[in-house]
N, C-alpha and C positions, 0 to 999 in steps of 0.2 A: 199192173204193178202189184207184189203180193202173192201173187199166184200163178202157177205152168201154167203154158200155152196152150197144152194137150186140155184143161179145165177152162180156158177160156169164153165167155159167152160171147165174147168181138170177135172170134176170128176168122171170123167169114164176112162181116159186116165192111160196106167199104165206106173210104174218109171223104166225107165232101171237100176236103181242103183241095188233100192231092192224090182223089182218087182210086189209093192204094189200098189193097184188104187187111184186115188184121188190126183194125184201132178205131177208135172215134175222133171225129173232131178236134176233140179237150183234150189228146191224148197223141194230137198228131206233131211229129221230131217236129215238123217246119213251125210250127205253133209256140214251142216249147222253146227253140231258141230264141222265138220275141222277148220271154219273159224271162232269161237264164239271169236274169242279173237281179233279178228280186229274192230279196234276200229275210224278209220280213216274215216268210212261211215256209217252214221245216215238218217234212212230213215221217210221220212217228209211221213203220209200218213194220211188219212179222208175219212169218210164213204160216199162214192155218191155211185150214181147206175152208170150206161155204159155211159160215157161224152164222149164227143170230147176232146181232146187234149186241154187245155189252157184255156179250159169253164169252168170249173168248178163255178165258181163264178159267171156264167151268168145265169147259172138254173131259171127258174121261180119259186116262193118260194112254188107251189104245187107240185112241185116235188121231192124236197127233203128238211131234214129242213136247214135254214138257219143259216151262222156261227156266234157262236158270238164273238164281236167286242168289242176294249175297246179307248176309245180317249188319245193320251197319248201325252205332248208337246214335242218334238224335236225342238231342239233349236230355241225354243218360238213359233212353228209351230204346228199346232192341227194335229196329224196323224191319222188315221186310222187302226188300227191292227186287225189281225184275231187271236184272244184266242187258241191256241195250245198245249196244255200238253203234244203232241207226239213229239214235235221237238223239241229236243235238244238245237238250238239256234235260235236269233231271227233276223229274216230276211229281210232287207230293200230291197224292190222296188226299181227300177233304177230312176221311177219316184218321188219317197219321197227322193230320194237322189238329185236327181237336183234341187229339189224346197227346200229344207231343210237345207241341209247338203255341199255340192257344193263349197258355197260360204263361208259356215264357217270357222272358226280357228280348225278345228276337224284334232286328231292324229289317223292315218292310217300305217298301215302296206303295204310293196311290194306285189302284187300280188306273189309274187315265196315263201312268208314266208308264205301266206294263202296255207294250205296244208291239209286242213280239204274238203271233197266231200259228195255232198249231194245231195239224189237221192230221186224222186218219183215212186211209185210204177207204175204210168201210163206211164211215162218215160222212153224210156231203156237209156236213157245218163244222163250224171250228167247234174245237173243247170248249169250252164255258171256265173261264182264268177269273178265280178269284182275287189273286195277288202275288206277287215276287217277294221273295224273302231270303234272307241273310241266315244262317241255320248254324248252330253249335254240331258238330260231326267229332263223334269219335271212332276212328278204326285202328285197328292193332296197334295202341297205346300212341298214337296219334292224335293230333287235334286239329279241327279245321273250323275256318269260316266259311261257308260255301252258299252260293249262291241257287235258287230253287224257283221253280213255278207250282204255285198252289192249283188244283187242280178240281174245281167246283161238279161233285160227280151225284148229289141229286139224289142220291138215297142208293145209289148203283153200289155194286161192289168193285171198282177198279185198283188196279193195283199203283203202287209205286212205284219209278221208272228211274232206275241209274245208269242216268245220259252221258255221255261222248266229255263232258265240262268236270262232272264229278271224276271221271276216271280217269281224266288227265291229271286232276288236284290233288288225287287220293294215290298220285303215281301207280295205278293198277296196271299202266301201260309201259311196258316197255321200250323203249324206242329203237334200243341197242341191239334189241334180242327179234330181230326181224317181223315187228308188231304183234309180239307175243305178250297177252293177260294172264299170270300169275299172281290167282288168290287163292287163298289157303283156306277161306271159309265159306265156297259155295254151298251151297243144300239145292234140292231140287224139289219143285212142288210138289208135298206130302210127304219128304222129307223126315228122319228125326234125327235128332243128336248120337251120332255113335258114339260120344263118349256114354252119354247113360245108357246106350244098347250097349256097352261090352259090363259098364256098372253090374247093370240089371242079370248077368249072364255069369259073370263074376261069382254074385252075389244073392244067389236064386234063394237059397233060403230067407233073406231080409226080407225081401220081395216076396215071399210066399202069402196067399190066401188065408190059407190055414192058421190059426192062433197060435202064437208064439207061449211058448215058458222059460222065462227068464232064469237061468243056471245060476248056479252058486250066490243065492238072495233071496229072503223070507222076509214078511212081512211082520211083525210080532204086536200085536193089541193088548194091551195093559192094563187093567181096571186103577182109579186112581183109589176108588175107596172100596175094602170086599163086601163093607156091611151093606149092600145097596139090597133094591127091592128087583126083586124078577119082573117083566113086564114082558107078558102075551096078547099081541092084537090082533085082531080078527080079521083076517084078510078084505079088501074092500072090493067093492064090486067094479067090474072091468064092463065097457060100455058092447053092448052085443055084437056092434057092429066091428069091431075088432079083437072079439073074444081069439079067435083064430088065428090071426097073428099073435097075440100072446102066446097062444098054449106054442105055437110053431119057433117064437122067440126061444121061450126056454126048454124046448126041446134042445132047440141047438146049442144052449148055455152047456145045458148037461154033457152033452153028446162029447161036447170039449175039452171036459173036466173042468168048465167052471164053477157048474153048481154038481150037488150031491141031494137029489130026494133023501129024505129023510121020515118017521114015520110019527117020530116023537118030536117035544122041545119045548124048553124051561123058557129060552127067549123066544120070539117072534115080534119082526119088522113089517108092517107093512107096505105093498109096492104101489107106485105110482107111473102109470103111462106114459110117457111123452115121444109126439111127434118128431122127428126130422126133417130137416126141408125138403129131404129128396122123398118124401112119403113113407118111411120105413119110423118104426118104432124101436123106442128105447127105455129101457126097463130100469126104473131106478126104486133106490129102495129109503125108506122114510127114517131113518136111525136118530133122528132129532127127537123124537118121542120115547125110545128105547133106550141105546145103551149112549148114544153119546155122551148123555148129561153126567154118565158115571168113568169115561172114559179119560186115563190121562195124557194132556196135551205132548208131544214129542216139539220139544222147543228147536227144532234145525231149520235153520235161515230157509226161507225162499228166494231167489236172484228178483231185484229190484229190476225196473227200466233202466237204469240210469246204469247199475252194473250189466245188464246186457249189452247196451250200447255200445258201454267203454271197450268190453271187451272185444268188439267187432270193430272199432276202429284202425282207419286203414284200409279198409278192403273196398274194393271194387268189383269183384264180382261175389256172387253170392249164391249158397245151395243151403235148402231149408226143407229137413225132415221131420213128416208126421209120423207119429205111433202108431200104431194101428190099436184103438181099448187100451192104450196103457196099461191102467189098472188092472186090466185082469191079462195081465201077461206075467204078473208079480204074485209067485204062490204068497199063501197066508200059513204064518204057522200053524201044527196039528194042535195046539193047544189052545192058541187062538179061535180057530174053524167055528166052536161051537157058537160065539157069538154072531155071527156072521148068516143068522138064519132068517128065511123070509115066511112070510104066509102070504098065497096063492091061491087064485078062485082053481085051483087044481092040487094043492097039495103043498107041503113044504118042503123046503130047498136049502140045501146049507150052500154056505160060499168056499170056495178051494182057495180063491182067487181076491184078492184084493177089493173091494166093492167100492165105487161110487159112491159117497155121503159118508163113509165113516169120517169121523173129525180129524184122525190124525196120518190119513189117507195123502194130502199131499205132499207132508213130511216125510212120510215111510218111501214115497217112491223118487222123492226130487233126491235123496238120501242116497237111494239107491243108484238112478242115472247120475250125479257127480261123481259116486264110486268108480264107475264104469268109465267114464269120457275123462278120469282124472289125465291131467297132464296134456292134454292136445291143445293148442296154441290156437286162435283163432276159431273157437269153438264155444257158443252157449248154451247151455239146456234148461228151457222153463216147461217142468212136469213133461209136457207128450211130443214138445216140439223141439228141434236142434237145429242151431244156426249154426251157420261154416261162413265164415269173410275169408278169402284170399286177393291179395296183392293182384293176382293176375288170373285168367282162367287156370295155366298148368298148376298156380298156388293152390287154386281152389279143388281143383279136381285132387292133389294130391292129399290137402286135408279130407275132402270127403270120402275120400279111399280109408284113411285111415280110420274115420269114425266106423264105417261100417264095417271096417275088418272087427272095434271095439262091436259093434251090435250083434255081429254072428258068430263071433266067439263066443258071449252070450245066450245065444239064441231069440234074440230081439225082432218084432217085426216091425218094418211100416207100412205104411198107406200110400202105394206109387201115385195116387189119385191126387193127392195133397201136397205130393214134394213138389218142390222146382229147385233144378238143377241150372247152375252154372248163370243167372240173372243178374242184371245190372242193379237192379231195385227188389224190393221184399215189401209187403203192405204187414207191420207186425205191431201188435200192442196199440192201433189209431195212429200209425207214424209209417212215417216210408224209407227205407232205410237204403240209398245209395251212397255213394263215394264222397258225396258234397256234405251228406250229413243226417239232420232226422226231420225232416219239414214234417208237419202234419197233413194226414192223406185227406185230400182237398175235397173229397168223395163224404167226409164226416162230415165237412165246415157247409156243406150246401145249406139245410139245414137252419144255420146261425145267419149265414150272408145272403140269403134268400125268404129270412124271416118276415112275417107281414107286419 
């Protein structure tokens, strides 16, 4: 079962029951009508060739074809399922249960009341059943309660299984239509969203590598008093062990038109290192000592939580775009510029570009992105990031069209690294932001409810 006859290792073997070649025993028809009527064990099976144990889903996809998959919301959570017409029911992962289901208000049965077993044919023991549960299901603006077997998998990677019960409740099956499955949201393993592949294709310059310069928008720095005092500091010393990536940092600054070597200079900032978690370094500059203290504040609101919120309310799905550096996608006026200079264990640098740390840096750019996204409906911007809520995926897809047509009319970049497109949930500001509301992301409270 499972596999051609032409790959069988029985079929030469003969059955002690009745003789005949081609089966074992446990496998012989006269056998098998003793037990037709037990009804207790459904066997979950799928056409692969000879796997290892618990691989199956790891094949490289020229080996055998790959399963197909349907995205389905668990309580407000995008899951992953593997398409099954052989299995009887459908079967959660231990891992879609801890991230999903866990924490919810979901009605469960005792393990000693689950009394249903379920075998694979590469298997000789049953699945290891943590529990039956009652599960919130959302599909194509649907809601369900549906019934599930937890699926105790032991550190394994297995998949989720939407069984023969879910696809009769979820009407995936046609009855009318000569046992014809029309879904509209398959993917196939490795799969990605065509809608952000046609986005991304669309939209090649957003999406670009290369640093952005933002069109028709200057940044302009002010002094509040002129009588002040000039202040030159002596560049500080950079740790040897990453002299090299500096000097290679601002290489690249320059190369960009962010910075401009310079040979002279009345002001000078000193710079300060800093790590990234992915190992790369980030060059920031000390303006707390220099010119800030003479700088005057540009009093233009920042969006609160509370007004991000609001304005996302309603929405059910969700896309959330990173900047790519912000700040220095935003020229600095020529007048401004001179302020704007560093000292380096290599030289000084003036800024083209907006810098990190001056004081009225996230005035000048929040300033400038409300300019930009004025007027789009279901849209927020806090400094480097932009929310999109739509009512429905095609809601959301058509606002996020819209913003980015705003971005590259501009000349605006992001960070494809950092977006996510078209999600039921958002982790933003310590809070999670789906359809229900703003709970707090449960991942910060560990912390507090696991205090000693």
């Amino acid at each position: 079962m499972g596999h051609s006859q032409s790959v069988c290792r029985y079929k030469t073997y003969k059955c002690n029951l009745c003789s005949q070649e081609g089966h074992l025993r446990s496998r012989c028809p006269k056998n098998l009508k003793k037990n037709y009527n037990k009804s207790d064990i459904h066997m979950v099976t799928e056409e692969i060739q000879e796997l290892s144990l618990y691989n199956v889903h790891q094949v490289s996809l020229n080996q055998v074809n790959p399963p197909i998959q349907l995205i389905v919301s668990v309580y407000g959570k995008e899951v992953l399922f593997d398409l099954d017409t052989g299995c009887a029911f459908t079967l959660l992962s231990e891992e879609v249960y801890e991230a999903c289901v866990k924490t919810s208000p979901w009605i469960k049965t005792s393990p000693q009341e689950c009394d249903t077993k379920l075998k694979v044919y590469w298997f000789k023991k049953s699945l290891p059943i943590m529990d039956k549960a009652i599960v919130n299901v959302d599909y194509k603006g649907k809601n369900f309660s549906l019934p599930c077997i937890v699926i105790k998998t032991g550190g394994r990677k297995l998949p989720s299984v939407l069984g023969r019960d879910w696809i009769k409740s979820m009407q995936l099956y046609n009855s009318n239509s000569g046992g014809t499955i029309t879904i509209s949201n398959i993917v196939f393993a490795g799969a990605v969203d065509q809608d952000v592949v046609n986005l991304k294709k669309k939209f090649k310059s957003v999406f670009d590598q290369h640093r952005g310069k933002i069109l028709g928008h200057e940044a302009k720095i002010v002094f509040r008093d002129e009588n002040m005092t000039q202040i030159f500091c002596k560049a500080r010393p950079v740790p040897y062990a990453i002299k090299d990536a500096v000097e290679k940092k601002l290489n690249i600054l320059a190369n960009s038109g962010v910075l401009k070597p310079v040979t002279s200079s009345e002001w000078a900032s000193p710079v300060v290192v800093v790590p990234n978690p992915d190992g790369s370094i980030r060059i920031c500059e000390d303006f707390k000592i220099t010119i800030n203290r003479f700088l005057g504040k540009e009093h233009y609101p920042l969006p609160n939580s509370k007004g991000i919120y609001a304005s996302l309310a309603g929405g059910v799905v969700f896309t959330s775009l990173d900047l790519s550096a912000a700040y220095l996608q935003l020229l600095v006026h020529k007048q401004s510029q001179p302020l704007l200079k560093i000292n380096t264990h290599v030289g000084l640098f003036q800024y083209q570009r907006l810098a990190f740390g001056v004081a009225p840096g996230p005035s000048e750019f929040q300033k400038v992105m409300d300019r930009i996204l004025k007027g789009l409906n279901g849209t927020s911007c806090y400094l480097d990031n932009i929310l999109i809520a739509g009512k429905s995926r095609a809601d959301c897809l058509m606002k996020t069209l819209l913003v980015l047509e705003r971005l590259q009319k501009h000349n605006i970049r992001v960070l494809v690294d950092k977006c996510d497109f078209f999600v039921l949930e958002l982790k933003y500001l310590g809070h999670i932001i789906d359809k229900n509301g703003i709970p707090p992301d449960e991942e910060l409270l560990k912390a507090i409810k696991f205090a000693p």
